[in-house]
C-alpha positions in Angstrom: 130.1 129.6 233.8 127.9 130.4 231.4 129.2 130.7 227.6 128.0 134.6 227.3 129.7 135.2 230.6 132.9 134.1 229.4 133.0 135.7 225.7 134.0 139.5 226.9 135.7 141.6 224.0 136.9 144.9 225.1 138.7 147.4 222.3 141.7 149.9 223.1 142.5 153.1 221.5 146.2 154.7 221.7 147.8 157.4 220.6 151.0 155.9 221.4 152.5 152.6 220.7 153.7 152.7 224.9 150.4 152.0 226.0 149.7 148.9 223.9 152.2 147.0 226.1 150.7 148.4 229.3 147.6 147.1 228.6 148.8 143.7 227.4 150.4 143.2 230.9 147.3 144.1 232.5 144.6 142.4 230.7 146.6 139.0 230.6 147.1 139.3 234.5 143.6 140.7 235.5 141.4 139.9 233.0 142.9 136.4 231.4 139.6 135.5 230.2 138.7 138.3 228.1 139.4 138.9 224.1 140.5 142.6 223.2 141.6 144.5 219.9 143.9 147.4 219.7 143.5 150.5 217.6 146.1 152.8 217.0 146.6 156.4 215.3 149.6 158.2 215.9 148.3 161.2 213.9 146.1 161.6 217.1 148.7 162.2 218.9 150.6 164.5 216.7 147.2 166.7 215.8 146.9 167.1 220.1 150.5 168.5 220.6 150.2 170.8 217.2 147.1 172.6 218.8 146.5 174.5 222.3 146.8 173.0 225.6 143.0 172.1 226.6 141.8 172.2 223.2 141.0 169.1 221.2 141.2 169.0 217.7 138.0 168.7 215.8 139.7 165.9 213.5 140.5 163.9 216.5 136.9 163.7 217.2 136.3 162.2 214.3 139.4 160.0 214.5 138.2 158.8 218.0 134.3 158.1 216.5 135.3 156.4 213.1 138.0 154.1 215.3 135.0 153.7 218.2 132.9 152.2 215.3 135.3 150.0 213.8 135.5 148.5 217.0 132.2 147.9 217.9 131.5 146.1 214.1 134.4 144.3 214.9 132.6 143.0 218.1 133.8 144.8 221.3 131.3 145.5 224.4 133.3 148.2 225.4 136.0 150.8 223.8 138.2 151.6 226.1 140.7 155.5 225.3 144.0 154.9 226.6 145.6 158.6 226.5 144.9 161.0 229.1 144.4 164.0 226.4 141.0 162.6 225.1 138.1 162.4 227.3 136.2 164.9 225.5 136.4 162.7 222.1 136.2 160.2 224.0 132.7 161.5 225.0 131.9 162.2 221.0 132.5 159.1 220.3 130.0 157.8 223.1 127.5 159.8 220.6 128.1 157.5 217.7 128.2 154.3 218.8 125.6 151.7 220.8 128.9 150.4 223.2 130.0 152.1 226.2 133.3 154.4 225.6 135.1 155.3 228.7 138.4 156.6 229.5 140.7 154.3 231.4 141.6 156.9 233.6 138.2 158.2 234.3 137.7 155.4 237.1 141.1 156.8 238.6 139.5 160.6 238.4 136.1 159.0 239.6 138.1 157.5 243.3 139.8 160.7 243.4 136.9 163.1 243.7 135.1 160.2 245.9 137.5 160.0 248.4 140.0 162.7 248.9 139.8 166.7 249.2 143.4 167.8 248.3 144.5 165.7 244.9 148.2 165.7 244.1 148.8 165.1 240.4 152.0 164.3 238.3 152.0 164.8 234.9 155.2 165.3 232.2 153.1 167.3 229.5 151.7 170.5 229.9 149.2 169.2 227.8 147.6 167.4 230.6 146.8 169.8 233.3 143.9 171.6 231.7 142.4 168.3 231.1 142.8 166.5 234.6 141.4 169.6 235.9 138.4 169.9 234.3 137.5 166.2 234.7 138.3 166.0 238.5 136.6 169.4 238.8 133.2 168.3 236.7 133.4 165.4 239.3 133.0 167.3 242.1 130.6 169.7 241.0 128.3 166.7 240.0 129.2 164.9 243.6 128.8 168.4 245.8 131.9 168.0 246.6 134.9 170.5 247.0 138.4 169.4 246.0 141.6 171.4 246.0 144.0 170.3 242.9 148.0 170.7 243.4 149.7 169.9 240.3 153.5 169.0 240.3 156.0 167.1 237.6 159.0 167.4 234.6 158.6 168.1 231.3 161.8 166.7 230.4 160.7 163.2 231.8 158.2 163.0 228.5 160.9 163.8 226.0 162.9 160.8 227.5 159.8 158.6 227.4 159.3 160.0 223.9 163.1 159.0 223.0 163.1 155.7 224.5 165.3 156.6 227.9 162.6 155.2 230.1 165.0 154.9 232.7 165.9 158.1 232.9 162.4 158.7 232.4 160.9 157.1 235.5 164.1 158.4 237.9 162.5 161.8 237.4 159.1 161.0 238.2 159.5 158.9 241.0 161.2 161.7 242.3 158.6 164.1 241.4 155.9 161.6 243.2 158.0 161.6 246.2 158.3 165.1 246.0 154.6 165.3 246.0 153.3 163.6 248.2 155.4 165.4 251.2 153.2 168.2 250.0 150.3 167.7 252.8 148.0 166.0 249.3 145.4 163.2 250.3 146.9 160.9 246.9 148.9 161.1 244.3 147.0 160.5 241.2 149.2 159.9 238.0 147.9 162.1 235.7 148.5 160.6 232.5 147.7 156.5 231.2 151.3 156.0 230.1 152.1 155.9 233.9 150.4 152.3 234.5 153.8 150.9 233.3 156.1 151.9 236.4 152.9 151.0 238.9 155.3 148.4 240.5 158.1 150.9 240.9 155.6 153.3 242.3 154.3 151.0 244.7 157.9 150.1 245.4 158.3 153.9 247.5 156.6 152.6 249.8 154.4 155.9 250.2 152.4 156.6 253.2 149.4 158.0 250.6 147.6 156.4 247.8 149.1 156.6 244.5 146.1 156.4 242.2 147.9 155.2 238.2 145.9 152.9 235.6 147.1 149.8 236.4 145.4 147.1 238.7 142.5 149.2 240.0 142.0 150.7 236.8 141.7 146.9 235.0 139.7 145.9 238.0 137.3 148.3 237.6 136.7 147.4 233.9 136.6 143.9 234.6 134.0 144.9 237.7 132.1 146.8 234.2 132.1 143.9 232.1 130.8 142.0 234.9 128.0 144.4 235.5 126.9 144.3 231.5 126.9 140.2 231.7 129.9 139.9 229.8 131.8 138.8 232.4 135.5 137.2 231.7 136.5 133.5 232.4 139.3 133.8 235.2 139.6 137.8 235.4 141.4 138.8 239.1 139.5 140.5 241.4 
């Protein structure tokens, strides 16, 4: 293989300390032959839940672009946004550096609006639905396509996952999936990042619908990204 091929550096952004092993799991098992750095803020996370649902604090754009940059002088291809609540400074950010910066759950968001017409989501924050929604519904406006959005899930699962009960945690939305999907919805798509950690208990319901969460598809796609921008990595899964 040729050495450029094999020197793929991708750089992470979280807001919260869970998705830092999610990705870890994914990027050693799908993409083995890629380097990646991890940036983390938690005063992201704190700044989205003090303001509005659906609005995004103007300081977390800058957060997002100033973190964006250290990671592309630090030598990343690609920054990659691992929290559901920031595609739109995720999208600032895209304005200040020469990288690519995508969210990892826009290539669940992109299959979504591609293939099916009546989306089942599952979120745990209120926080999330104004932004699922508009990204699956700029989708389909750009695609000509019309999509029907049913939205279902437990608030009280996220202050488990906040406290560290993550059993308790994933009982509730694995019932709330199941719930869900008996709904008459085309998929199931897991509406925030964090969810990519219980992908093998999801699978594990053996549901007759596609459950769309940023696990192996999602790292797949990357690697597909890398791939496509010749910086292809030594051994990655496909």
């Amino acid at each position: 293989m040729n050495r450029r091929m094999s020197e793929a550096k991708v750089g992470f952004l979280h807001t919260t300390p869970a998705t830092i092993g999610m990705v870890e799991r994914f990027m050693k098992s799908r993409l083995p032959g890629a380097a990646y750095l991890h940036m983390y803020d938690g005063n992201v996370k704190a700044a989205n839940f003090s303001s509005p649902a659906g609005v995004m604090p103007k300081s977390n754009l800058l957060r997002w672009a100033n973190l964006a940059e250290e990671l592309q002088r630090a030598g990343c291809d690609i920054v990659v946004s691992c929290c559901s609540l920031m595609p739109k400074a995720t999208e600032f950010a895209r304005q200040v550096v020469d990288i690519p910066c995508l969210q990892l759950d826009g290539f669940l968001l992109d299959r979504a609006v591609e293939r099916y017409s009546r989306i089942g989501v599952i979120t745990t924050t209120e926080y999330t639905t104004p932004v699922v929604k508009e990204g699956l519904e700029a989708r389909a406006l750009a695609a000509g396509r019309q999509v029907s959005i049913v939205f279902a899930g437990d608030n009280r699962a996220l202050d488990l996952f906040n406290a560290g009960d993550f059993d308790a945690h994933d009982e509730i939305v694995l019932r709330e999936v199941s719930k869900l999907a008996a709904m008459d919805v085309d998929c199931v798509l897991m509406g925030q990042i964090p969810f990519g950690i219980i992908e093998d208990k999801l699978k594990a319901l053996g549901l007759a619908i596609p459950i769309l969460c940023a696990g192996v598809e999602a790292f797949d796609r990357l690697g597909a990204l890398l791939a496509d921008r010749g910086r292809n990595p030594k051994g990655a899964a496909r």
